[in-house]
Backbone bond lengths (Angstrom), bond angles and torsions (degrees), N, CA, C in turn:
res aa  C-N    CA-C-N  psi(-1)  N-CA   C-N-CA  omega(-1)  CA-C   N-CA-C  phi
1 X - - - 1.447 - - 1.530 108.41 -
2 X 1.315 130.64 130.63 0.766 152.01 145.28 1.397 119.89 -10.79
3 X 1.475 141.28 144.91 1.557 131.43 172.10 1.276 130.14 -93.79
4 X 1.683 98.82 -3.03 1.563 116.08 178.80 1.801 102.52 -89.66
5 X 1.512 91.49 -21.08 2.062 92.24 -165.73 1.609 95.68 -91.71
6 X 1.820 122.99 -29.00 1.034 122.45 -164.29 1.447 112.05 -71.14
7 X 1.260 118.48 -19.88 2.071 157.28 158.56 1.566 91.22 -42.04
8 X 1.196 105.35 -75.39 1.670 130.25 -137.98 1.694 86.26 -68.71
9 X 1.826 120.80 -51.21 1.007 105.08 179.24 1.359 135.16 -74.17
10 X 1.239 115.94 -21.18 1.372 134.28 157.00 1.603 121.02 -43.46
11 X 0.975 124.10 -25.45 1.607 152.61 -164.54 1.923 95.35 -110.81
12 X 1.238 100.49 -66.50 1.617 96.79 175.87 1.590 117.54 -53.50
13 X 1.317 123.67 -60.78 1.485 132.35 170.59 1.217 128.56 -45.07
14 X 1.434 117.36 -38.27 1.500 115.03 143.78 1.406 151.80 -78.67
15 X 1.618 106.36 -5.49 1.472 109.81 147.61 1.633 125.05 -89.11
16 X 1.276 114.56 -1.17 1.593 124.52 -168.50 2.054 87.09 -102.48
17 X 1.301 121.43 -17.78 1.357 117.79 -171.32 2.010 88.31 -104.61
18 X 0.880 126.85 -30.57 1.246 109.24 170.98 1.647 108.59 -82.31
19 X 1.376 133.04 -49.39 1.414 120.84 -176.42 1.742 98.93 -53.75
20 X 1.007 113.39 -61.50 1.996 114.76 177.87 1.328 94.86 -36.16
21 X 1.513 139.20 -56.70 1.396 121.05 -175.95 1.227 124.41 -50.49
22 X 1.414 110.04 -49.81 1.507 114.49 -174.04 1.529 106.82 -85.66
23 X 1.111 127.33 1.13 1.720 111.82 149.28 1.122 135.67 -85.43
24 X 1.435 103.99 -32.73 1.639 110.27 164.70 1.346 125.30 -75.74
25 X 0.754 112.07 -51.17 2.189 136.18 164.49 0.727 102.15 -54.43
26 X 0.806 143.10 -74.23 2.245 146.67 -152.56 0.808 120.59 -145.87
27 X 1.692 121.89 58.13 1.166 142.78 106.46 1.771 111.20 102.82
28 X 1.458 104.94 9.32 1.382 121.27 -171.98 1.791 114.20 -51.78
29 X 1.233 84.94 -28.15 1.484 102.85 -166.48 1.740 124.89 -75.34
30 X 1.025 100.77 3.63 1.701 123.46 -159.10 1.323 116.87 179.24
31 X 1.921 104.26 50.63 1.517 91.17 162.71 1.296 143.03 -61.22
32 X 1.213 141.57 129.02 1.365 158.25 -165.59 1.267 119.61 -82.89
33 X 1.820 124.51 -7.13 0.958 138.97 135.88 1.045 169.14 -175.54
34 X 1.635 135.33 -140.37 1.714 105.53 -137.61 1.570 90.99 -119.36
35 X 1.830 124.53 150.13 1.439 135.88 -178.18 1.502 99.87 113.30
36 X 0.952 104.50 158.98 1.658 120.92 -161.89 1.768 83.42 -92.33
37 X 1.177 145.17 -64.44 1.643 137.97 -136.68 1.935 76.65 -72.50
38 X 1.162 108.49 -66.96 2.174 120.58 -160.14 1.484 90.79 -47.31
39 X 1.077 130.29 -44.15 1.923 133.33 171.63 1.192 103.15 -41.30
40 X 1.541 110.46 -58.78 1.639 123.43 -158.19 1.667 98.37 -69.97
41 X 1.480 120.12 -54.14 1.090 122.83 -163.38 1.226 100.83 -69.68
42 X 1.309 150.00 -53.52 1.431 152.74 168.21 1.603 107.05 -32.12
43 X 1.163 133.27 -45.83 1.487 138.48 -161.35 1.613 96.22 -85.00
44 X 1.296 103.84 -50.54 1.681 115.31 -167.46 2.006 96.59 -57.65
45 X 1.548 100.62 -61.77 1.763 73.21 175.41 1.411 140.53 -75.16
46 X 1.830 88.81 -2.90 2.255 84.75 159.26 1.694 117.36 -69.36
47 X 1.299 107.75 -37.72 1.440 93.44 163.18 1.585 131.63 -88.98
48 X 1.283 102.44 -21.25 1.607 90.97 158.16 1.999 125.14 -49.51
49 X 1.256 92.44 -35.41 1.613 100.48 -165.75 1.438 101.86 -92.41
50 X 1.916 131.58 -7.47 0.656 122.40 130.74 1.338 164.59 -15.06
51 X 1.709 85.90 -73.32 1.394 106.95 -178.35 1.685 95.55 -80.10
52 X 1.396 120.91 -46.52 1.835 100.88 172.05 1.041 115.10 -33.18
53 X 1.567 137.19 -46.67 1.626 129.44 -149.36 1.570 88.88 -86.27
54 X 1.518 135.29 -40.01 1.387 122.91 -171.73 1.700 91.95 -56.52
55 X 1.639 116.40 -77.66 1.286 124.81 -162.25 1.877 109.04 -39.28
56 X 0.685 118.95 -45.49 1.700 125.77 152.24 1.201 121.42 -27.17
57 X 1.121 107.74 -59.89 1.909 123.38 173.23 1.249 113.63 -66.59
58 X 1.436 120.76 -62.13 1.625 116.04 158.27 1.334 120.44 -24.15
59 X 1.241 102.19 -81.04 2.005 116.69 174.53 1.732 101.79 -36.81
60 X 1.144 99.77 -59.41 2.019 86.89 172.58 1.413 120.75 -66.84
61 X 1.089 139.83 -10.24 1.455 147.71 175.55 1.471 90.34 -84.31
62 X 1.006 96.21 -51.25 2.091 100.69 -156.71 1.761 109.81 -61.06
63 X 1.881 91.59 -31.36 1.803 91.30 -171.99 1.313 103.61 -99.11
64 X 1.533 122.45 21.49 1.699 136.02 -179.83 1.764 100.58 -93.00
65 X 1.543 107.75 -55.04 0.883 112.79 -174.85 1.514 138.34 -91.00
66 X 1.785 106.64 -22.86 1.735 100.92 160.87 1.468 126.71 -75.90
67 X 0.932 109.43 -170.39 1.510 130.97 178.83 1.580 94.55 -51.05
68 X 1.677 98.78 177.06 1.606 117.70 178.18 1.686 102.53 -65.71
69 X 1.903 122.34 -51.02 1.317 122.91 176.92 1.247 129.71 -44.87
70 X 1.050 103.01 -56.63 1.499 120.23 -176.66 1.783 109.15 -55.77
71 X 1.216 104.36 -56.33 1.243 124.51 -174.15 1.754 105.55 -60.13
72 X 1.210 113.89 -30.67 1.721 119.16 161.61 1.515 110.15 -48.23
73 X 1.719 108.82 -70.36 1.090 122.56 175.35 1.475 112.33 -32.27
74 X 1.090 112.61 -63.26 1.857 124.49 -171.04 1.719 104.80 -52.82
75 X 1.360 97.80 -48.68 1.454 88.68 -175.66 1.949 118.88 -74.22
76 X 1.229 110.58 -24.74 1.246 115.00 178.80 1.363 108.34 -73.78
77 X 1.683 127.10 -48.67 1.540 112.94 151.92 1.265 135.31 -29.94
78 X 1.213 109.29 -59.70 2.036 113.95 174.34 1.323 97.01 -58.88
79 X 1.352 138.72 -34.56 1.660 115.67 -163.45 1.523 101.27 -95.72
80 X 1.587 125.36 11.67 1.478 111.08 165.70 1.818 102.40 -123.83
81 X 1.339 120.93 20.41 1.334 126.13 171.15 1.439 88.03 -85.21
């Protein structure tokens, strides 16, 4: 494979692993209902609540790996999200 396609799939596999998230997880898969905005708004908070659980994971990686300070900071953020 190529290093431009090995890119391309790298880029593909992680939007096909986030749409798979939000159909199975949050409910993408069987909206419940009917109008284009209640569609929109239904989809918009599977990825809103998405992207919380990544940004979550970061913040726990992030307060794994700095210093004692930093790692204060991190935790006092998550406990007022």
């Amino acid at each position: 494979m190529a290093p431009y396609e090995a890119e391309r799939n790298k880029i593909r596999s992680g939007a096909e692993r986030t749409n798979n998230r939000l159909k199975e997880d949050f409910g993408a898969n069987n909206v419940m209902v009917k109008g284009h905005s209640k569609v929109t708004h239904h989809l918009m908070f599977g990825v809103i609540n998405c992207l919380r659980i990544r940004l979550w994971v970061c913040l726990v990686r992030l307060s794994k790996n700095s210093n004692r300070t930093t790692a204060g900071v991190v935790r006092l953020t998550i406990r007022n999200i």
